[in-house]
C-alpha angles and dihedrals in degrees: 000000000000125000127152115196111257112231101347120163094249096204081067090045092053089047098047093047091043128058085187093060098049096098099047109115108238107260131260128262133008130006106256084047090055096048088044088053093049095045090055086051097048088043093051086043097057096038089055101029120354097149140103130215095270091049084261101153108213112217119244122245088259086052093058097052093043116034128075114259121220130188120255132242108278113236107251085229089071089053081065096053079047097062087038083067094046097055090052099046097046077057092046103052101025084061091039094047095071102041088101098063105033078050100043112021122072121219124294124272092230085081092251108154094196092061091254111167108192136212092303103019147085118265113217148121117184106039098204096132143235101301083053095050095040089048102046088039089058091050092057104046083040087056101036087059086038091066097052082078093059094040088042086059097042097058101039079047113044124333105045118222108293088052104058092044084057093051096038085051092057098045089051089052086060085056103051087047092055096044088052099060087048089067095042103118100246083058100050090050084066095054091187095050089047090047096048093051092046089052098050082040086059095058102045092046092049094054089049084060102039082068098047104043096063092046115040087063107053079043099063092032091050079058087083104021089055095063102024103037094154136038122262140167134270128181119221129218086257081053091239105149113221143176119248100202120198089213096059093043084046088059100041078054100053077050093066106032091063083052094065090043089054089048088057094046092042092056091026096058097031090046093048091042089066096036086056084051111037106032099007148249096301084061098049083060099049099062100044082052095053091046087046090060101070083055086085099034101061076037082068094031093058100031085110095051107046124111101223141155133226132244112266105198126233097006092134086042094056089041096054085051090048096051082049100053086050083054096062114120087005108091119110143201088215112064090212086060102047091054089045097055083041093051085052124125097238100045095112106019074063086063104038119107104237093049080055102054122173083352093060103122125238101262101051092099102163144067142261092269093058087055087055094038085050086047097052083046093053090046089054096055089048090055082053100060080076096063105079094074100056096050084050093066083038096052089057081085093061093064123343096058088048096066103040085058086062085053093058130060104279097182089222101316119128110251092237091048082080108077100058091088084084093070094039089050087052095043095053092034097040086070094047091045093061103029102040116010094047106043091045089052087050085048089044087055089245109140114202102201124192088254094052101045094052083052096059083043085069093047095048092054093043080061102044091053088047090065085040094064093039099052078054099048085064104039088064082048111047098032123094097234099059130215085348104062096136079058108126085230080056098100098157120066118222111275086257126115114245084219091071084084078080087087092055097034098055099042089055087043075068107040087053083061100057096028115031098030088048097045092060071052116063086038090059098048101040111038119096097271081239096058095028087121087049091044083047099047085043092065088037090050086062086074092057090050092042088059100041072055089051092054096071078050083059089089093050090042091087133073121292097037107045092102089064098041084055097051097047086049092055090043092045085053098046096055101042084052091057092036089049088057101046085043101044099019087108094062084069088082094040097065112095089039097055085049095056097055101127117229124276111248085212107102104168116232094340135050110228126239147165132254119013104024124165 
């Protein structure tokens, strides 16, 4: 891909790229002198002494703008954090994926006490329908992105990231244990017992993830960042001199790695569907147990190996304090006030120490980086209020989708088989996307930026729900049984292939790519490196918020109101996309900057290092 940074300060550039450079004072004068100077230091530079200690050349500020950037090679320790996801995800969502029926559904009526369906019948257990299931389904997701602020903070604060995994780990294996005693079939006989237990299982489950999901992200991503922390340039056999840039290879890392999270969920959901139907629920909990077992035990056997850093103590805290200093003088009656002295140019010059001088107060420890790196961190969660609304059209997929799938002709395939094209679709697209779409945008000129492909993000899901409402829309037409069709007297499903979700599954599978995958992203790569887990849970913690969003939609989530809860989905999202560009448009031209921001030397209590951290 090529891509050169549009407006950037070169002398910043220079001194990023260059270790050499960091203590030349900025040049005099205007800003193109003071470009053209740094450009004839970084030129001399690299022509006397460009190298680092490993023979690594830095570009000069006139390479980066000019030469074409590559991603680097990915750590092979970081494959191994890769397959640590899969495994939790294929337990994650191959014990999430039958919660509907075993929630919604009652016993078959073959007489079966584990909930077993059968080839032709209707897997289920609890019969409490589908506001119940919807309901109990949202809590859970809404919990399980609520924790990651708990396990983000853990691990900034006191215990550091693989920590954390191991105990969240742990605490998620209790979980699983409890939420299989609530399907074993002498459970099940006593509803209010199973349903008690499940509920106590999902809790605990959920806080197990919560700590798992901010930090196992920033780690394998810190595999790279760790080692190769700048760009520098590579020749290649033809001698064409490129860039290879960390934060390319950063974002061709968070690809894959939600590919491998969409291949454990795609085993993990299709595996756990036929064990629901043909041997029972007990069974759909086992196995994701067993698969999330070797999940502690590469954690020990890498434990060597691993690139990690350290907690560094009361870093949010420092940078609350920080954002609040900044706010001094500037509060306002009047809200539109308030943004626009918080939008100003000098917000956060007004905070930095060096602007302070002999007045700067005991507590501001650190330097003027760390004021940039806290203000990139603090752009980031502002895109992310965005967000909410985005998960809320995806998480249609989780329920909703589900059981409007029971209400069509499956041809023998389970209801909440179907689903799973999302993660297929991921796992054939996420490679084209990266291989292909991207780097022909990038030829075209065309320069997707973060901000632009979360917008499309927005667009993608508004169309998906748009199919989805009208799929629904016919089958209360066409169906026998009306606008009821999900009504336990309703024996015959609406005259519509099940196979037509295609259309839905396969636009939010998209919009995931440019929305979801970006937006781990863009936590990753703009957050201060001592808070990257906080920055993280912050944009998981926009789930939690979306679905406590989704529970004023349980009322519309039951026939004969499922036309209009798909259509103010698809609106919701439409707007909030258009509302996402105009408000975030002008990041576009920030991003090279933001990502030259060189790193803070304030590490809190800690100084941060590679390999075998603590």
């Amino acid at each position: 891909m090529t891509s050169g940074p549009i407006g950037l300060d070169l002398a910043e550039v220079a001194k990023a790229n260059a270790p050499q450079l960091r203590d030349v004072p900025a040049a005099p004068g205007s800003e193109s002198e003071k470009n053209e100077k740094a450009l004839a230091i970084a030129d001399e530079s690299s022509r006397s002494a460009s190298l680092d200690a490993d023979g690594k050349e830095y570009p000069t500020a006139e390479e980066v703008e000019t030469l074409r950037r590559s991603a680097g090679p990915v750590p092979w320790s970081a494959y191994t954090i890769g397959f640590i996801e899969l495994c939790e995800r294929f337990s994650y969502y191959g014990t999430t994926q039958v919660f509907v029926n075993f929630i919604q559904q009652p016993l078959p009526d073959n007489g079966s006490r584990t909930g077993a369906g059968g080839t032709d019948g209707q897997s289920g257990a609890l019969g409490l329908g589908q506001r119940a299931s919807t309901g109990l389904t949202t809590f859970n997701s809404m919990w399980a992105y609520f924790c990651p602020l708990i396990g983000a903070y853990m691990a900034d604060q006191y215990w550091g990231r693989y920590k954390t995994i191991q105990v969240s780990i742990f605490i998620a294996i209790v979980g699983h244990i409890v939420l299989i005693v609530s399907t074993l079939p002498s459970v099940i006989e006593h509803p209010n017992g199973s349903i008690a237990a499940f509920s106590i299982g999902v809790i605990i489950f959920g806080l197990g993830t919560g700590g798992f999901k901010p930090n196992i992200s920033p780690l394998i991503a810190e595999q790279y960042e760790m080692k190769h922390p700048k760009q520098y340039i590579k020749v290649l056999k033809s001698g064409e001199r490129i860039i290879v840039d960390p934060t390319m290879t950063v974002s061709r890392i968070y690809m894959y790695f939600y590919m491998m999270v969409n291949i454990g969920a795609l085993i993990g959901q299709i595996g756990m569907v036929y064990a629901e139907k043909y041997v029972g629920f007990w069974l759909s909990f086992v196995l994701p147990t067993g698969m999330f077992l070797l999940c502690p035990v590469i954690m020990f056997v890498m434990r060597n190996r691993y690139a990690r850093r350290p907690p560094t103590g009361s870093v949010l805290a420092k940078a609350l304090k920080l954002w609040g200093f900044a706010m001094r003088g500037r509060w306002s009656l009047n809200p539109v006030t308030t943004i626009k002295n918080m939008r100003s140019d000098d917000f956060w010059e007004s905070a930095k120490p060096s602007h302070l001088g002999s007045a700067k107060p005991a507590w501001m420890t650190f330097d003027d980086v760390w004021v940039d790196e806290v203000r990139r961190g603090l752009k980031a969660c502002t895109v992310f209020l965005w967000i909410p609304i985005y998960w809320l059209a995806y998480n249609q997929m989780l329920n909703n989708l589900i059981s409007q799938a029971a209400t069509m002709e499956l041809h023998g395939a389970p209801n909440d088989l179907i689903n799973n094209i999302d993660p297929i679709a991921l796992v054939i697209f996420i490679p084209i996307v990266d291989m292909y779409l991207y780097p022909g945008l990038e030829r075209m000129g065309i320069r997707f930026s973060p901000i632009k492909r979360i917008a499309w993000g927005f667009v993608l899901s508004s169309a998906s729900m748009i199919a989805a409402c009208v799929i629904q829309h016919y089958i209360y037409k066409l169906g026998e049984c009306g606008k009821y069709p999900s009504s336990e007297d309703c024996e015959s499903p609406a005259p519509i292939n099940v196979w037509v979700q295609t259309i839905p599954y396969i636009l939010i599978a998209f919009s995931e790519i440019f929305a979801s995958i970006t937006g781990l992203e863009y936590a990753f790569t703009k957050a201060p490196k001592n808070m990257r887990s906080t920055v993280t849970a912050v944009f998981l913690f926009m789930s939690a918020i979306s679905y406590a969003i989704g529970e004023a939609f349980v009322s519309l989530s039951a026939d004969p109101l499922l036309v209009w809860n798909y259509m103010i989905v698809a609106i919701l999202a439409a707007v909030a996309g258009a509302g996402f560009w105009i408000a975030h448009r002008g990041l576009d031209k920030e991003e090279d900057q933001l990502n030259f921001i060189p790193e803070s030397s304030f590490k809190g209590r800690r100084l941060s290092h590679g390999g075998s951290a603590a």
